[in-house]
Every structure is written in structure tokens, then in C-alpha cells.
N, C-alpha and C positions, 0 to 999 in steps of 0.2 A: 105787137110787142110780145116777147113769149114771158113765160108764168117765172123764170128768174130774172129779166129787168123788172116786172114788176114789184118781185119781190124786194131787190138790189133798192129799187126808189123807195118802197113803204120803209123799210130799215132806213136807211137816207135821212128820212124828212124824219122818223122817230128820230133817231140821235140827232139830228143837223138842224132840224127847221127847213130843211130845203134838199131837194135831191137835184142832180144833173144830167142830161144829156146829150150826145154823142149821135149828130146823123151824120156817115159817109154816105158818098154816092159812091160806090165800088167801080163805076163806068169813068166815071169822071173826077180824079183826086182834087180838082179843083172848086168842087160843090162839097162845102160842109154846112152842118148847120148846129153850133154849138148852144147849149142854153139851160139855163137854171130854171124851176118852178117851183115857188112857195119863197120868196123871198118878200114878196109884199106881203102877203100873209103872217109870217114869220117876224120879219123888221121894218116893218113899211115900206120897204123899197123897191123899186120896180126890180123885175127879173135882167139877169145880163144873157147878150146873145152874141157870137162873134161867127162871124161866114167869114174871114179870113182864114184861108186855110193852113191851118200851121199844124203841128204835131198837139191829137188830143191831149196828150201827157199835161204839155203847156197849156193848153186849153182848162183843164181842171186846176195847173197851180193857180194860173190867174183869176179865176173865179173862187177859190178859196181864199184867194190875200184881197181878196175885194171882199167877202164876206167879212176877214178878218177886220179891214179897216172900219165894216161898219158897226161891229160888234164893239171896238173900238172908241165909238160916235161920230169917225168921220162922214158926214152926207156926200155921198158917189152922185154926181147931177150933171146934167148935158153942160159939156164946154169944158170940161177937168179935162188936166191933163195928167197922168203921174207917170214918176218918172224914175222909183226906185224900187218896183216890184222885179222888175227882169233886166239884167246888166242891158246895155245898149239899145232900146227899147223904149218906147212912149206907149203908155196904153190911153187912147181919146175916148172921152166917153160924147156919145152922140145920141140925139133921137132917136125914133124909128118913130112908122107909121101906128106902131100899136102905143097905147097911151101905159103900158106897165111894162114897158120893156125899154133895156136899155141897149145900146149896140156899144163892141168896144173893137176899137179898130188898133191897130201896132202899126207905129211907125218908129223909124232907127231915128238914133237921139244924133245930134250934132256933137260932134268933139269939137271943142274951139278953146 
């Protein structure tokens, strides 16, 4: 990590409670690894992580309108579905193998 993400996550988690990041595999656009740290810490909730590779930009609105909902008091927990953060869009909230981490995966909403 060089000495300005460090800096960039210390500011982060002073103002925010939580910082985020951004890993591309530069070989491969299809490995990312997106993810928050200090959210249990911060609001008791597990940290969110998304390996769906989509545009980081995305990556950090939806991890701030999930902070927001919980700042909020909505509880973000495995099985939720929400469906009004990004037009056409479901974001799933799902397990992972780690016990403070959540995965949030996108799928496209049905028109009907």
C-alpha cells in the first residue's frame, strides 16, 4: 500500500467511521475485489465486499447508500434484497465464508 492510500483510509475512517477499497487485477478486469473496513467497529455491522466486477465509481455509491441505510437503523443482513439504490438493479446481500463480512452481489430487476 503506498504512504497516500494509507493516508486517504486514516482520513476515511476519522470523518466516516470506515474507509474503502478498490483491488483491480490490471491482467484480468474481471477479478476485483471491492470492500469496506471498520463498519463493525464503527456500527456493528459486518463489513460489505463485492467481486462483481462493475465500475469502482459504482462500487463506492453502493457502499455509501448501504452505510447510509444503516446510519438510518435499517439492519443490512443475509437474504435482503434492495431494490431502490441503483435504477434497474437488485443489490443481494449474501454470506461469505468470513463471519464479518457481507458479499453484495447485482442482479437486473424484472420489469413486469
Amino acid at each position: 500500500m503506498h504512504r497516500n492510500d494509507e493516508m486517504s483510509d486514516r482520513l476515511s475512517w476519522e470523518q466516516h467511521g470506515y474507509y474503502i477499497h478498490l483491488e483491480l487485477v490490471k491482467e484480468s478486469p474481471n477479478i476485483v475485489n471491492y470492500h469496506t473496513h471498520g463498519l463493525l467497529h464503527s456500527r456493528g455491522n459486518p463489513d460489505f465486499k463485492i467481486t462483481d466486477p462493475i465500475d469502482p465509481f459504482m462500487a463506492v455509491s453502493i457502499f455509501r447508500e448501504l452505510v447510509e441505510l444503516i446510519d438510518q437503523g435499517v439492519g443490512i443482513n443475509p437474504g435482503m434484497q434492495i431494490k431502490d439504490i441503483l435504477t434497474g438493479l437488485i443489490i443481494e446481500i449474501s454470506e461469505t465464508n468470513e463471519s464479518d463480512m457481507l458479499k453484495i452481489t447485482l442482479s437486473k430487476s424484472q420489469l413486469g
